[in-house]
N, C-alpha and C positions, 0 to 999 in steps of 0.2 A: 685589528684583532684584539680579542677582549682580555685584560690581565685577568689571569688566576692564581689562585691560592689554596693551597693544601695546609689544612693545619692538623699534625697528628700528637695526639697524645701520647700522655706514656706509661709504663708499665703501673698496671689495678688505676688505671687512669680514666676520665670519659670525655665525652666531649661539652656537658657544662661545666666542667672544673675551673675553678678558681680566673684565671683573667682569659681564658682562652673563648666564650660567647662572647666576651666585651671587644675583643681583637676580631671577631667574625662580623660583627656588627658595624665596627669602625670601618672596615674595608668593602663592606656592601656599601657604605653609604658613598665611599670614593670610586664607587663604580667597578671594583673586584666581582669576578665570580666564586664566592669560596665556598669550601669543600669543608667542613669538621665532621668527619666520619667518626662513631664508635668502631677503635679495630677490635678485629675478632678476638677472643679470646684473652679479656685485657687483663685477668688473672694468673697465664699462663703462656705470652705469648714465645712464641719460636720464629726463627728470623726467616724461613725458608714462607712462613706464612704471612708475614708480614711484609716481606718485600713484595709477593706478589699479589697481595692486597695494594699496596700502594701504588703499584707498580699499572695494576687493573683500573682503578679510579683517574690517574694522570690521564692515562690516554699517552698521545703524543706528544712528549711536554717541547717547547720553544721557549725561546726569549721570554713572550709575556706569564710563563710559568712560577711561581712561586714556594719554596717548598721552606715550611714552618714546623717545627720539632718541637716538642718538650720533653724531657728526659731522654729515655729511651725509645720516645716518637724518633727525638733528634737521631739516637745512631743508625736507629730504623734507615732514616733520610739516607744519613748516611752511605748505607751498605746499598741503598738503591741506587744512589749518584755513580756508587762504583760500577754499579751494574752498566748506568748507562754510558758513563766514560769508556766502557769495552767496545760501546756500537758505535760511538763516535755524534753522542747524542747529550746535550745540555738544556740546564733552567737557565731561567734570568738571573734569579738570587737562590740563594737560600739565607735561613736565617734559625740560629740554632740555642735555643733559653736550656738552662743547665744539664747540658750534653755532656758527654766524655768522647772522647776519640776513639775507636775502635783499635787497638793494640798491641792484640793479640798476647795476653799475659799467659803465664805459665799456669798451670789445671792448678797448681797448688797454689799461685798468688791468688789465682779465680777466687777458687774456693776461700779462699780467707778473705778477699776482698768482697765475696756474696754474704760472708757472715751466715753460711749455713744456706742460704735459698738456692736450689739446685736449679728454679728456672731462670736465675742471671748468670750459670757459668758458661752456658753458649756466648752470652753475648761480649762478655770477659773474655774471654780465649780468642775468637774471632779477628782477624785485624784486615784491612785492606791494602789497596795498591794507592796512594794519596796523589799519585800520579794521576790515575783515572776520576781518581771521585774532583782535585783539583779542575781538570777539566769539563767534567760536567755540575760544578755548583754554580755558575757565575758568580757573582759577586759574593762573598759569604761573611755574614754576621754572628758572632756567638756572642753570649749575652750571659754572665755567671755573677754569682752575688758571694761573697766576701765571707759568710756564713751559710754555706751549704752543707749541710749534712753528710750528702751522698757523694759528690762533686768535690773531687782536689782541685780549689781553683789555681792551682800554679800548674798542677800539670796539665788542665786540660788546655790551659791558655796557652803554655811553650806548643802542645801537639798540636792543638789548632795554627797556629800560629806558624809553625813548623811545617807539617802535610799542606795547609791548606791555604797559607799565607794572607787568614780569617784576619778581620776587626774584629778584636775582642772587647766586649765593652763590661765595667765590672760596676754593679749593681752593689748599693750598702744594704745590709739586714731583710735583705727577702729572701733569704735562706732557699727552698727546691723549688720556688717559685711556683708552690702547690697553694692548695688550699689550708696547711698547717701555718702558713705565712700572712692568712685574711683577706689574700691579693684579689682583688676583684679587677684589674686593670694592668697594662702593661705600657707606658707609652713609647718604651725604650723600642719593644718590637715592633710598634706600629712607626715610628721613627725609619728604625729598619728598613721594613717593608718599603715604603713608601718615598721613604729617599733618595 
């Protein structure tokens, strides 16, 4: 059976952003089938679309399944893993570049922690069963850099860490591991992946 890989971006994100064609590329040539879909709506996305967006493109995921996140691609993953730990249904890996754990914060931390943007307090408030998503991510890698903007790397290292008993691996000065960072390449996730 042929590995796959899903790589999703993340929120006002696309899919040639900054290292994420050099990671699609890397893994075609190791005989990967990958996926970099632009998701719907990348200005405004809402999670009920997004999960079933990814959810639509997996198909039936197995062992040679691979599910790759960036930002709020990652909680995306996430909230889908959860889904499918209810049916009793797993990836091989996942692997998750400066994600937050879903947590389910209070409407008034949300809001202070969106800093005003009303389309990330869904994703703030929301939190999962770590039980299920543990279940269906096999192997999982998070991936944070020591200068994140957006990203508390203490907390999302203890909740990953914590839910999902994730390799955390911490990256120096590649801050959202966007395109504001210059990053044309990722080798830490292709590591990852392929390890």
């Amino acid at each position: 059976m042929r590995k796959r890989a899903f790589i999703i971006h993340g929120y006002m994100g696309y899919p040639q952003e900054a290292w994420l064609p050099w990671l699609k590329t890397e893994l075609e040539e190791r005989g990967y089938l990958v996926s970099l879909p632009a998701m719907p709506n990348p200005d405004r996305p809402t999670i009920p679309e997004w999960i079933e967006f990814i959810a639509k493109i997996v198909g039936e995921p197995d062992q040679e399944t691979v599910m790759i996140g960036h930002s709020l691609g990652g909680q995306a993953i996430v909230l889908y893993l959860e889904m499918l730990g209810a049916k009793d249904k797993s990836v091989g890996k996942t692997v998750l570049v400066a994600s937050g754990f879903p947590t389910r914060h209070s409407p008034e931390d949300a809001e202070q922690r969106a800093e005003g943007d009303k389309v990330l307090v869904p994703w703030l408030t929301v939190g999962v069963d770590p039980i299920r998503v543990r279940k269906a991510a096999g192997k999982c890698v998070v991936i944070l850099s020591d200068d994140d903007p957006v990203i508390t790397v203490g907390e999302a290292t203890a909740a990953f860490q914590a839910n999902l008993g994730a390799q955390v691996i911490i990256e120096h000065a590649k801050g959202h591991f966007n395109e504001d960072t210059g990053l044309t390449d990722l080798p830490a996730a292709l590591r990852a992946v392929v390890g």
